[in-house]
Backbone as a ProteinNet text record, in pm:
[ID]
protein_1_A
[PRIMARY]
XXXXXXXXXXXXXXXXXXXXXXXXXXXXXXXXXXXXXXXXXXXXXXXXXXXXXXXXXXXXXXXXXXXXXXXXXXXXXXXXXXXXXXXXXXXXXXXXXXXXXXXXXXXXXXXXXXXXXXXXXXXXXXXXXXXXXXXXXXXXXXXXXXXXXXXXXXXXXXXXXXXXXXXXXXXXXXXXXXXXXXXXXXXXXXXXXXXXXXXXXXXXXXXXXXXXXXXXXXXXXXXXXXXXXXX
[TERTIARY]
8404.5	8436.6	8336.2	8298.4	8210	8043.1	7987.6	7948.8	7911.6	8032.5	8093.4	8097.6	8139.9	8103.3	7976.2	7929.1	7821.7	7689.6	7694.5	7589.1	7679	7855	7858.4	7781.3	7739.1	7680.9	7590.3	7519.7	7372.1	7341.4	7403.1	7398.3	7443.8	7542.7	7615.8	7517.2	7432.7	7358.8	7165	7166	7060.8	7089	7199.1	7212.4	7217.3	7305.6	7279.2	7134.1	7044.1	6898.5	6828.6	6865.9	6836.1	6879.7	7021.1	7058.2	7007.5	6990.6	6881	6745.4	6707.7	6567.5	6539.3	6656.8	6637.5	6729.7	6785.4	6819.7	6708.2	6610.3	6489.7	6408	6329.7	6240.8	6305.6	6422.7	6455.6	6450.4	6471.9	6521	6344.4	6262.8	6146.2	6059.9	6071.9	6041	6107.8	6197	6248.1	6223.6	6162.4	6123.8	5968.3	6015.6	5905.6	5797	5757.1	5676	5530.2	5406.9	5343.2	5177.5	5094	5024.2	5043.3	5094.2	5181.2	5212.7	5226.3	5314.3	5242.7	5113.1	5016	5043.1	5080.5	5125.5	5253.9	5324.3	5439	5572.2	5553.5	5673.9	5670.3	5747.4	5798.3	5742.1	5710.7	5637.2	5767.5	5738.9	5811.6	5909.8	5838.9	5899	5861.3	5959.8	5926.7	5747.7	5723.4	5551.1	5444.4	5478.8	5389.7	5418.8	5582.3	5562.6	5453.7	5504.5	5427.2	5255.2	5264.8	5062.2	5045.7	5128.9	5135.1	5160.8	5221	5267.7	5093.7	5023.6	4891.4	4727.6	4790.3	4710.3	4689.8	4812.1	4817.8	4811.2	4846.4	4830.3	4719.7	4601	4456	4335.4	4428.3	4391	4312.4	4314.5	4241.3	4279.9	4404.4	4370.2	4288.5	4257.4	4188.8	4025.2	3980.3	3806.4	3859.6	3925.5	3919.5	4069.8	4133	4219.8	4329.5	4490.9	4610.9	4610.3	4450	4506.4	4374.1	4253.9	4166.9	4035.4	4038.1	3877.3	3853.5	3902.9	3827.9	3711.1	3592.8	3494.4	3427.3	3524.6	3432.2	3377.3	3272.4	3143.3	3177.4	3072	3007	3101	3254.7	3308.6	3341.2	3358.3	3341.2	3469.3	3444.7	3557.2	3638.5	3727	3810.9	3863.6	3897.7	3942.2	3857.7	3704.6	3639.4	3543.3	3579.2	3466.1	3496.2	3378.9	3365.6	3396.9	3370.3	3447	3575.6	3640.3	3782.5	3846.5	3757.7	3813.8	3826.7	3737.9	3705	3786.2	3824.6	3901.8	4019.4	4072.5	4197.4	4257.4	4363.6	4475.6	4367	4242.5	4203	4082.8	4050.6	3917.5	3772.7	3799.2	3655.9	3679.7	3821.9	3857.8	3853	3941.2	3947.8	3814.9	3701.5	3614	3560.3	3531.2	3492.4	3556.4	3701.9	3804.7	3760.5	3798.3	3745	3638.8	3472.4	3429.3	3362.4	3346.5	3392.8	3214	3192.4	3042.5	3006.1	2928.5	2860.8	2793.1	2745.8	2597.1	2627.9	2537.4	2551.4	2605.7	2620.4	2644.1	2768.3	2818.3	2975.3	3090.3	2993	3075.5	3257.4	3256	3401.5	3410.6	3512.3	3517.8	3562.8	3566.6	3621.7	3744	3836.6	4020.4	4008.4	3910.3	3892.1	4025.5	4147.5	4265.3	4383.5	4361	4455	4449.2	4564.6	4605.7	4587.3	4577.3	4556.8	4677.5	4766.9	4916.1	4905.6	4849.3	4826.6	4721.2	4617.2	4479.2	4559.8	4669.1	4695	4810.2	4870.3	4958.5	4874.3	4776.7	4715.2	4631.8	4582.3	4485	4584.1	4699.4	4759.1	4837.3	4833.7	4884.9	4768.1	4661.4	4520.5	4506.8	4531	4544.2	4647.8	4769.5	4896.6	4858.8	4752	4722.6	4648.9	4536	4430.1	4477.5	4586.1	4701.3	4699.8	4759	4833.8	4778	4605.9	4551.6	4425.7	4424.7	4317.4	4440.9	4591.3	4671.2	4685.9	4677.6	4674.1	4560.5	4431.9	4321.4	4296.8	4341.7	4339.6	4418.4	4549.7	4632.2	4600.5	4514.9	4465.6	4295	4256.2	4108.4	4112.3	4010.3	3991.8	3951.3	4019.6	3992.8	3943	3938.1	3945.1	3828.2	3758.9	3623.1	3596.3	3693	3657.6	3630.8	3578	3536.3	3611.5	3682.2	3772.9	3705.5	3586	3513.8	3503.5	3414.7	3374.3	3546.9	3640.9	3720.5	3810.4	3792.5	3810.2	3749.8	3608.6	3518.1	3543.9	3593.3	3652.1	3776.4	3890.2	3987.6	3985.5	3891.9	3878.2	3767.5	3683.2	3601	3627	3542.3	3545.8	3694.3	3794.1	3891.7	4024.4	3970.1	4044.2	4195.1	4209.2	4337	4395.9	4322.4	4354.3	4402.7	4351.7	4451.6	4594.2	4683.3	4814.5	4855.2	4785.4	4834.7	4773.5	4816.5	4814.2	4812.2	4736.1	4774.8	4873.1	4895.9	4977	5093.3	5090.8	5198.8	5303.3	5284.2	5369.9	5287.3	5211.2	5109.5	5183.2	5191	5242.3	5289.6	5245.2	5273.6	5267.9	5242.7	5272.9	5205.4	5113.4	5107.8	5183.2	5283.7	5393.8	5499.8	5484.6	5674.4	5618.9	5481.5	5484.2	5393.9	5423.1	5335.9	5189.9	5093.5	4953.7	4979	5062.2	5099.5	5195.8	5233.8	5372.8	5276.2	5156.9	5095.1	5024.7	4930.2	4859	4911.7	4992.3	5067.5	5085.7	5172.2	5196.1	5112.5	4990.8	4891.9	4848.2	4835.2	4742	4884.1	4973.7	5084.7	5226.1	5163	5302.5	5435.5	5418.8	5580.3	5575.3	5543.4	5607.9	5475.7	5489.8	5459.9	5469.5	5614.1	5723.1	5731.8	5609	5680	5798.1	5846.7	5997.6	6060.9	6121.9	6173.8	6206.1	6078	6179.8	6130.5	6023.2	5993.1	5834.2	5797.7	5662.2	5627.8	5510.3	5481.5	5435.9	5447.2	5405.2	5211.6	5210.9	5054.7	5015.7	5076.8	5051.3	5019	5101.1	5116.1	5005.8	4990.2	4897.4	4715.6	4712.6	4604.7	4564.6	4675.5	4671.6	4655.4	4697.7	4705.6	4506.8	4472.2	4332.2	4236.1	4290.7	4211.4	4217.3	4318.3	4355.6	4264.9	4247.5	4130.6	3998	3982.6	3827	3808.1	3861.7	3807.2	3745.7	3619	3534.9	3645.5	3623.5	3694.3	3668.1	3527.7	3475.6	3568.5	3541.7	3647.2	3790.7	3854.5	4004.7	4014.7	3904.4	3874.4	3902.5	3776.2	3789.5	3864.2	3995.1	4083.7	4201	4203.9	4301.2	4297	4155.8	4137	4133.9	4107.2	4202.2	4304.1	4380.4	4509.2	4584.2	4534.7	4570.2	4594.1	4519.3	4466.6	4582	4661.4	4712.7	4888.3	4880.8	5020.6	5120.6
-5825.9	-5824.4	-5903.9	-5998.8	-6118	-6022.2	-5935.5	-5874	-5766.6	-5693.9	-5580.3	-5638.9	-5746.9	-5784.9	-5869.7	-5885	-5927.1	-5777.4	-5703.9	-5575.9	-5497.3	-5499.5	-5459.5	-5524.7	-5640.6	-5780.5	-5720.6	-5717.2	-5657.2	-5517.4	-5406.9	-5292.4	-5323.9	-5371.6	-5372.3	-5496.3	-5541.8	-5653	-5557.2	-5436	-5373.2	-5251.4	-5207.5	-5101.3	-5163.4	-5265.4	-5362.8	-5378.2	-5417.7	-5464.5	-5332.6	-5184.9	-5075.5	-4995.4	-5042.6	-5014	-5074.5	-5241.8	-5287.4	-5261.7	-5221.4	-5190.6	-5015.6	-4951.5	-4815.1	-4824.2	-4929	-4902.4	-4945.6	-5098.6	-5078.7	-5016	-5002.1	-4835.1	-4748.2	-4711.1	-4617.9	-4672.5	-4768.3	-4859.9	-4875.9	-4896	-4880.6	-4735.3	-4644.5	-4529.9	-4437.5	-4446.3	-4410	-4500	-4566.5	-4647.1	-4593	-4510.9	-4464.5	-4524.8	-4666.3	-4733.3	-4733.1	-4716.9	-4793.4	-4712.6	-4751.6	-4721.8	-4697.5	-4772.9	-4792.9	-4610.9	-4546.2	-4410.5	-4328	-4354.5	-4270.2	-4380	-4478	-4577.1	-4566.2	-4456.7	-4460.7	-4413.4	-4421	-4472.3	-4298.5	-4240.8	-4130.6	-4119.8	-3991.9	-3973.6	-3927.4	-3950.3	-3956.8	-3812.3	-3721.9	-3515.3	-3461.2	-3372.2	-3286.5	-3230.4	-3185.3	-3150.6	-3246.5	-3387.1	-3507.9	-3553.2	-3507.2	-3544.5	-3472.3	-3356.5	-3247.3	-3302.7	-3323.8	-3331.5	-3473.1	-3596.7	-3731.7	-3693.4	-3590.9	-3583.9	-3518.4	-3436	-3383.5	-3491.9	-3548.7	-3734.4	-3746.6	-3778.5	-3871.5	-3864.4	-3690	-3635.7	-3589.9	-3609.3	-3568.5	-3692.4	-3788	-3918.5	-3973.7	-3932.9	-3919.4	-4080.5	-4176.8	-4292.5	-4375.7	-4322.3	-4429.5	-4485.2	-4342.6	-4345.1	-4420.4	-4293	-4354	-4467.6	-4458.4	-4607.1	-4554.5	-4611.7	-4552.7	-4574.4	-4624.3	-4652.5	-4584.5	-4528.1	-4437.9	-4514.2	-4638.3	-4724.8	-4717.4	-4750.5	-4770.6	-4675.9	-4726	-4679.4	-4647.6	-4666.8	-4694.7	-4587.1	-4630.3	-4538.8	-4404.6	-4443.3	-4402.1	-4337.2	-4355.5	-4233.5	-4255.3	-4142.1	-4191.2	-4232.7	-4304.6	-4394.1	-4269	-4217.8	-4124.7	-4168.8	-4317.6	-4300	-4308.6	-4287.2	-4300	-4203.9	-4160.1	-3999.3	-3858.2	-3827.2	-3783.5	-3602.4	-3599.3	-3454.9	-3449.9	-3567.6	-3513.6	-3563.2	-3641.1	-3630.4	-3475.2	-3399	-3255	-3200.2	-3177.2	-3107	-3047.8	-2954.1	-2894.8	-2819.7	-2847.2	-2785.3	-2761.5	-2853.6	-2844.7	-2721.2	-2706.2	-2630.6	-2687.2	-2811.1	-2869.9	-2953.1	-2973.6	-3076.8	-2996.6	-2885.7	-2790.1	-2735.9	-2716.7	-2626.8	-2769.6	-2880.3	-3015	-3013.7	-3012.3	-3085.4	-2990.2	-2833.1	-2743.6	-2752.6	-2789.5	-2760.7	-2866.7	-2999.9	-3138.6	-3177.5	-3273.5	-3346.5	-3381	-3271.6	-3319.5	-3407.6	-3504.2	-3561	-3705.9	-3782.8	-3902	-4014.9	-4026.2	-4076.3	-4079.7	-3979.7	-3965.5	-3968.2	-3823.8	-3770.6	-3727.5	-3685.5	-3659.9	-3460.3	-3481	-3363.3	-3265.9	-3115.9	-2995.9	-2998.7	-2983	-2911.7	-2774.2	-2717.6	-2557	-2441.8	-2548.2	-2464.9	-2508.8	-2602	-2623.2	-2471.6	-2463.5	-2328.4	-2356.6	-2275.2	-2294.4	-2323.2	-2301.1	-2425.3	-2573.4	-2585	-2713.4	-2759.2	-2705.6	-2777.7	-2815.4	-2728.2	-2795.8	-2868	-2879.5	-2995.2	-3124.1	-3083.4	-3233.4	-3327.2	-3184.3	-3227	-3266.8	-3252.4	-3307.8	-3480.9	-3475.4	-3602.4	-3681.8	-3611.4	-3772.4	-3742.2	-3669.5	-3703.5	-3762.9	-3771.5	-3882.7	-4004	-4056.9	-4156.6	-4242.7	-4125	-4216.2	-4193.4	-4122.2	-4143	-4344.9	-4325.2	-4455.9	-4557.5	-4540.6	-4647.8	-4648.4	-4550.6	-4585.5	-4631.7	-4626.6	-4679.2	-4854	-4870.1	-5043.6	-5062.6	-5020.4	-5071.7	-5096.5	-4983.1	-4978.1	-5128.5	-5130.4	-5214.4	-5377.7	-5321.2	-5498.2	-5543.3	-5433.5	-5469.1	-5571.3	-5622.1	-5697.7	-5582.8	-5532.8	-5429.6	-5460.3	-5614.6	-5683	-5649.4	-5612.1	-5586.8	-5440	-5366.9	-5292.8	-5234.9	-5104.2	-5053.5	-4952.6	-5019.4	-4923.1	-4810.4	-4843	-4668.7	-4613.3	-4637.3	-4606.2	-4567.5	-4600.2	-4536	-4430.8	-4457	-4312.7	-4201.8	-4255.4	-4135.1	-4053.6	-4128.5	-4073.6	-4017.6	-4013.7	-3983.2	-3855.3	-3844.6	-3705.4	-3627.4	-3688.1	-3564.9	-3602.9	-3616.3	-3612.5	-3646.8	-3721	-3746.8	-3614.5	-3560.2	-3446.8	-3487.4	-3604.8	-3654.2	-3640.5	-3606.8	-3493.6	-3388.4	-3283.8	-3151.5	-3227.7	-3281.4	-3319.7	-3422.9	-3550	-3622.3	-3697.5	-3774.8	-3786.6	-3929.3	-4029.8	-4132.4	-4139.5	-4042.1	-4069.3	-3944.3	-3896.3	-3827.9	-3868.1	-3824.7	-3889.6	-4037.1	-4102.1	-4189.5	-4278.9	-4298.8	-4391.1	-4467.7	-4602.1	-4722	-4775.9	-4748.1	-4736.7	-4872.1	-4976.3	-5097.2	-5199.9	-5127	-5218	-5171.7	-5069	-5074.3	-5045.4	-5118.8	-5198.2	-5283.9	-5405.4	-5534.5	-5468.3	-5524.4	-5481.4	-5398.8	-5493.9	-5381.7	-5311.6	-5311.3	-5162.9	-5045.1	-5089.6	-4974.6	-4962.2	-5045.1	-5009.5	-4901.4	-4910.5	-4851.9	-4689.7	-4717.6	-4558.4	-4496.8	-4538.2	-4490.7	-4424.9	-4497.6	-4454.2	-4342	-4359.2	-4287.5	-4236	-4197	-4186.7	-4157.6	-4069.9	-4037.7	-4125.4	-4217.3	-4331.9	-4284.4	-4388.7	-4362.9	-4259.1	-4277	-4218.7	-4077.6	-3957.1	-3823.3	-3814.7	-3739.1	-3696.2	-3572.7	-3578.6	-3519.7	-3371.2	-3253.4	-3082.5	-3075.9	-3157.4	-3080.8	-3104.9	-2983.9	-2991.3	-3045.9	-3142.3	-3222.3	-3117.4	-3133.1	-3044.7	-3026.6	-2955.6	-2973.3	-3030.3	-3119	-3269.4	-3355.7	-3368.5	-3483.5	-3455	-3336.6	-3297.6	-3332.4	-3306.5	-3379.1	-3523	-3631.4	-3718.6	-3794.1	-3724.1	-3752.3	-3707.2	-3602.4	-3556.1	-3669.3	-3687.3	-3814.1	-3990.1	-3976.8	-4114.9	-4114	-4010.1	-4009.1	-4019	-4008.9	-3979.7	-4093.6	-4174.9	-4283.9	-4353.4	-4400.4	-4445.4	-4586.4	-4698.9	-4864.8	-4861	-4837.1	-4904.4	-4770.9	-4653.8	-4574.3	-4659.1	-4688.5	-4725	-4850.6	-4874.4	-5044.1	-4958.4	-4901	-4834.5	-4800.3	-4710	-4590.4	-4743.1	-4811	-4911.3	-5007.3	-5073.1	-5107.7	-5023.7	-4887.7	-4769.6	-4810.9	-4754.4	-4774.3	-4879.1	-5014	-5133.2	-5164.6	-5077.6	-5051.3	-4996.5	-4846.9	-4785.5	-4885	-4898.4	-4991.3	-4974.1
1018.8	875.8	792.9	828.4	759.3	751.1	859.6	821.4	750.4	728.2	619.5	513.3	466.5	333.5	286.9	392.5	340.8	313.6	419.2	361.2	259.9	240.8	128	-39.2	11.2	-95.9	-190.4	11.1	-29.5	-113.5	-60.6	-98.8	-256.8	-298.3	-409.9	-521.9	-467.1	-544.1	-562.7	-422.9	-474.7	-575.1	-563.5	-694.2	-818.3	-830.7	-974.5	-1039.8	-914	-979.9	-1012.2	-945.1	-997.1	-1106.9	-1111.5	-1271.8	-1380.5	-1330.6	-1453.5	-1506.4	-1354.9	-1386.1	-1490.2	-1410.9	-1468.7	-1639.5	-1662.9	-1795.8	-1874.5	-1800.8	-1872.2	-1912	-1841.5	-1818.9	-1931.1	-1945.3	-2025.9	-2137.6	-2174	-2294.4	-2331.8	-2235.9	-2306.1	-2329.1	-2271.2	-2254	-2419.2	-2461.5	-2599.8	-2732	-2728.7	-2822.7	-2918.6	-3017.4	-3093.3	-3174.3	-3093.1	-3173.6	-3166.1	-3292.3	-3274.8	-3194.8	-3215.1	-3142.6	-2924.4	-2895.6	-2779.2	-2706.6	-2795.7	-2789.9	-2653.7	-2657.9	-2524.4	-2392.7	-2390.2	-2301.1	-2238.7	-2292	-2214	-2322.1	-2452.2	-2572.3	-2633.6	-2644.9	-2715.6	-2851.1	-2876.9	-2981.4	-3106.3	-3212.1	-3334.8	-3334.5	-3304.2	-3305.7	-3180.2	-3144.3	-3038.2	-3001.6	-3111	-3120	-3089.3	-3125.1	-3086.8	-3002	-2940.8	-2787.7	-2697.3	-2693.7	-2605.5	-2638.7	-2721.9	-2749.6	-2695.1	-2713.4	-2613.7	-2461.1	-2431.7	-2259	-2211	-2283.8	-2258.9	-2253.2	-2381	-2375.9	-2256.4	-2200.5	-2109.5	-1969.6	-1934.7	-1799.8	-1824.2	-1894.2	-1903.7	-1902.3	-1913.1	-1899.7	-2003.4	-2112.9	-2255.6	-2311	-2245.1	-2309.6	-2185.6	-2104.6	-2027	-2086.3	-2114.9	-2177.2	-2331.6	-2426.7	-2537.5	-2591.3	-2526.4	-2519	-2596.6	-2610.2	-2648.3	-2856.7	-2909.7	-3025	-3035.4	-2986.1	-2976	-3020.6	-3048	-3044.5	-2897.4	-2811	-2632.7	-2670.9	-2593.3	-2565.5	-2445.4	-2351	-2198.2	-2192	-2095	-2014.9	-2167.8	-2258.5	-2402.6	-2424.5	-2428.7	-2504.8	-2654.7	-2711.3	-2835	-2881	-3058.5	-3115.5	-3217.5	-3093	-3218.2	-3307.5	-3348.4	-3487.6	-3565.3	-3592.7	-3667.8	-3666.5	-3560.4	-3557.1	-3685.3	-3725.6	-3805.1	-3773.2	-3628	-3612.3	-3572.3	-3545.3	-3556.7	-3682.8	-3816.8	-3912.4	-3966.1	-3919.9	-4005.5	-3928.3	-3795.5	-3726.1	-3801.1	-3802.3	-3825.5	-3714.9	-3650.7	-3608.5	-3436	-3396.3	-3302.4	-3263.1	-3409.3	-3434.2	-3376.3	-3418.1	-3356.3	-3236.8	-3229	-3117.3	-2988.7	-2972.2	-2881	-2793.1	-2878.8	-2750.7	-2723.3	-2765.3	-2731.1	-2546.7	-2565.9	-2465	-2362.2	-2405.7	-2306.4	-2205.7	-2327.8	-2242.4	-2153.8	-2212.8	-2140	-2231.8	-2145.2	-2199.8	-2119.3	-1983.5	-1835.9	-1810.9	-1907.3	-1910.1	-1880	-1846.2	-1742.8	-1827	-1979.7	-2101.5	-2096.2	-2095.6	-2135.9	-2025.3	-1897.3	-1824.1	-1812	-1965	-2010.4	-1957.3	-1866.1	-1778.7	-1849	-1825.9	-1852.8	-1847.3	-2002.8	-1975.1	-1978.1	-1898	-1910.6	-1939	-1828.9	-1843.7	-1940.3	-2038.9	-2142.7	-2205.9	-2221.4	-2318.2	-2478	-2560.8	-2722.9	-2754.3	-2675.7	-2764.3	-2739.3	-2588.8	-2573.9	-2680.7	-2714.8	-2756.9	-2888.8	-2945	-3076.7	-3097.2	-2965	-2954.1	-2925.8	-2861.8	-2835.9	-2979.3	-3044.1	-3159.3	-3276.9	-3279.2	-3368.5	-3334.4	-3198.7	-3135.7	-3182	-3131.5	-3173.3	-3325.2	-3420.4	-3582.6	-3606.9	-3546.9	-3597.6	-3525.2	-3394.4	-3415.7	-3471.2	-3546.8	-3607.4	-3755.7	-3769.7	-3895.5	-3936.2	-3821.2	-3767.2	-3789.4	-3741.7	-3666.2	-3814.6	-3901.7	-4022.9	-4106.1	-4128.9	-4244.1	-4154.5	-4101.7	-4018.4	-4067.9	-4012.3	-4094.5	-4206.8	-4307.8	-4438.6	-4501.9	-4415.7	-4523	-4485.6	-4370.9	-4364.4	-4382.8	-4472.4	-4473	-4626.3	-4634.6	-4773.8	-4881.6	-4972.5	-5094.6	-5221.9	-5235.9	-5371.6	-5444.4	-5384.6	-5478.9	-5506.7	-5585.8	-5603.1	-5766.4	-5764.9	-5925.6	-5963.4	-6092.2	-6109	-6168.9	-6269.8	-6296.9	-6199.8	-6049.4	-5944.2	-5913.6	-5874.7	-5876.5	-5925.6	-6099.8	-6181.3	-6136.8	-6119.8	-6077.1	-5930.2	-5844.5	-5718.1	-5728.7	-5871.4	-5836.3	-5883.3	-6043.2	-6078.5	-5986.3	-5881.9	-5831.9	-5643.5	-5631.1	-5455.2	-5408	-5474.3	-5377.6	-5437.6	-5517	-5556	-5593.9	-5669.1	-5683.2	-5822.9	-5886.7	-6040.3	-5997.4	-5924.2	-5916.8	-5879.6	-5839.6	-5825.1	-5876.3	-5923.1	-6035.9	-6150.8	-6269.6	-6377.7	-6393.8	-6429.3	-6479.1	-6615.6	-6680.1	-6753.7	-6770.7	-6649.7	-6575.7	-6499.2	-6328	-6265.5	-6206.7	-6251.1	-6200	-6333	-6421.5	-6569.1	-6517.2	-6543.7	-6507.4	-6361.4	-6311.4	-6130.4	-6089.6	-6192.3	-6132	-6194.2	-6266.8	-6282.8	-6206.5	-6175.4	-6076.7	-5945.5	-5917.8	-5775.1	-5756.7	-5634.3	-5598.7	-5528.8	-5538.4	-5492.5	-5356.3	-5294.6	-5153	-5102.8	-5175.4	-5180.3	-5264.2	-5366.6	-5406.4	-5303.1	-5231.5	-5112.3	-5058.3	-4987.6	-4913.3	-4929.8	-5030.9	-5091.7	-5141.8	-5181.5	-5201.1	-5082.9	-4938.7	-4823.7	-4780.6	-4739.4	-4724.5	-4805.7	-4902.8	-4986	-4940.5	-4833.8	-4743.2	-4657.5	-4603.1	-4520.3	-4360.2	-4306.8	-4204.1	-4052.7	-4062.1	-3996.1	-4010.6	-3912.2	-3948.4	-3936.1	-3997.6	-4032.3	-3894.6	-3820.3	-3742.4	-3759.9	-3677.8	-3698.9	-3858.1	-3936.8	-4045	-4074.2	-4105.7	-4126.2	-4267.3	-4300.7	-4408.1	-4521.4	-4609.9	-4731.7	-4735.8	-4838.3	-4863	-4937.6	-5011.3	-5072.6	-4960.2	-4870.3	-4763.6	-4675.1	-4652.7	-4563.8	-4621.1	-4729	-4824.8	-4816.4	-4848.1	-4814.9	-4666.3	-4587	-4446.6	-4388.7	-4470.8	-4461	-4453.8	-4622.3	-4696	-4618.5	-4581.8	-4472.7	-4376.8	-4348.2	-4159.4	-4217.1	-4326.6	-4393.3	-4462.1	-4553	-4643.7	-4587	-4699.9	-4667.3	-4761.2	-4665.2	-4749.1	-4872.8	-4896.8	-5042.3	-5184.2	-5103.1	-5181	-5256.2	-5109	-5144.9	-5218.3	-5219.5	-5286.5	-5412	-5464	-5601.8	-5653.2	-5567.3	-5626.3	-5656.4	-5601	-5603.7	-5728	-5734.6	-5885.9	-5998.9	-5999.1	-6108.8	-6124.9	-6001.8	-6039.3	-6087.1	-6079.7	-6066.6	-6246.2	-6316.4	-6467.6	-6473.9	-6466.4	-6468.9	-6463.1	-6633.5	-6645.7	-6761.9
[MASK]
+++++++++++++++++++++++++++++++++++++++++++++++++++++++++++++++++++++++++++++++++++++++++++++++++++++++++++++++++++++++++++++++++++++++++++++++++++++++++++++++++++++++++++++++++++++++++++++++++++++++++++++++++++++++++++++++++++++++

């Protein structure tokens, strides 16, 4: 008997430490936070999962890393690369992944057999992280020096922010009914960070989300001291 309860002990003290462990794991595994998301953490919508589950069984954060600066053995810095700012829907990203970069520089291999649903599940996973990872930069770079003409001038031409709004439209007053960084903010993301679950972003949002992967700092410096006028 003294032995019956004691391997009942045991047995009954190793399922415990496996229930803890497996409620962890889970408890961290559903947690939609953060750059983190190619590391293991659930992506915000069904669609950015599937394009995070392809990340990651392709091994795409090992070279370029789960927040996409890593550089090892020369790969490049997707959040700042200039062809997957232009990319759409995995136009320029896609025959890239396909057809790999053989050369002794990179040696980033062939996904010859990703399918075109995958290539644009994946190419939208690495634009919601460098979503992510240029609105962090943005809201913590130093902006203070900027020109607000030089910014007028960017809002009516290159940043195309006249065709949809108005300083003395829906823009009227807007640096009074907010603090420097709540305008930051909504400025770089006006709908929040957080895609919205099962709904696709408008073509306002989608504009802005364009413009997020592309600004150049000294821009947002500018457009910010505009607006900052704008009272």
């Amino acid at each position: 008997m003294p032995v019956s309860r004691t391997l009942t002990s045991k047995v009954g003290g190793a399922f415990l430490m496996f229930a803890m462990a497996a409620a962890i794991s889970s408890a961290q595994y559903v947690a939609p936070q953060g750059p983190k998301d190619a590391g293991g953490y659930r992506a915000p919508t069904e669609q950015l999962e599937q394009g995070r589950k392809i990340f990651v069984e392709s091994s795409c954060h090992f070279c370029h890393g789960v927040d996409l600066t890593q550089t090892n053995m020369g790969s490049a810095d997707l959040l700042h690369s200039p062809i997957v700012g232009a990319d759409q829907d995995g136009n320029l990203i896609g025959p890239i992944v396909k057809a790999g970069l053989p050369n002794l520089q990179t040696s980033m291999p062939s996904f010859y057999d990703l399918s075109d649903q995958d290539i644009l599940y994946l190419a939208r996973y690495v634009h919601y992280l460098r979503q992510q990872g240029r609105y962090r930069e943005l809201m913590a770079a130093d902006l203070s020096t900027g020109n607000a003409d030089a910014g007028k001038s960017y809002f009516n031409g290159p940043g195309g922010c006249s065709k949809c709004h108005s300083p003395t439209g829906d823009l009227a007053h807007i640096a009074s009914r907010y603090d420097a960084k709540t305008l930051r903010s909504k400025f770089l993301m006006p709908n929040g960070t957080a895609p919205k679950k099962d709904a696709s972003p408008s073509a306002g949002a989608q504009q802005h989300l364009r413009l997020l992967e592309n600004y150049d700092p000294s821009d947002v410096a500018n457009l910010l001291a505009y607006l900052a006028q704008v009272r």
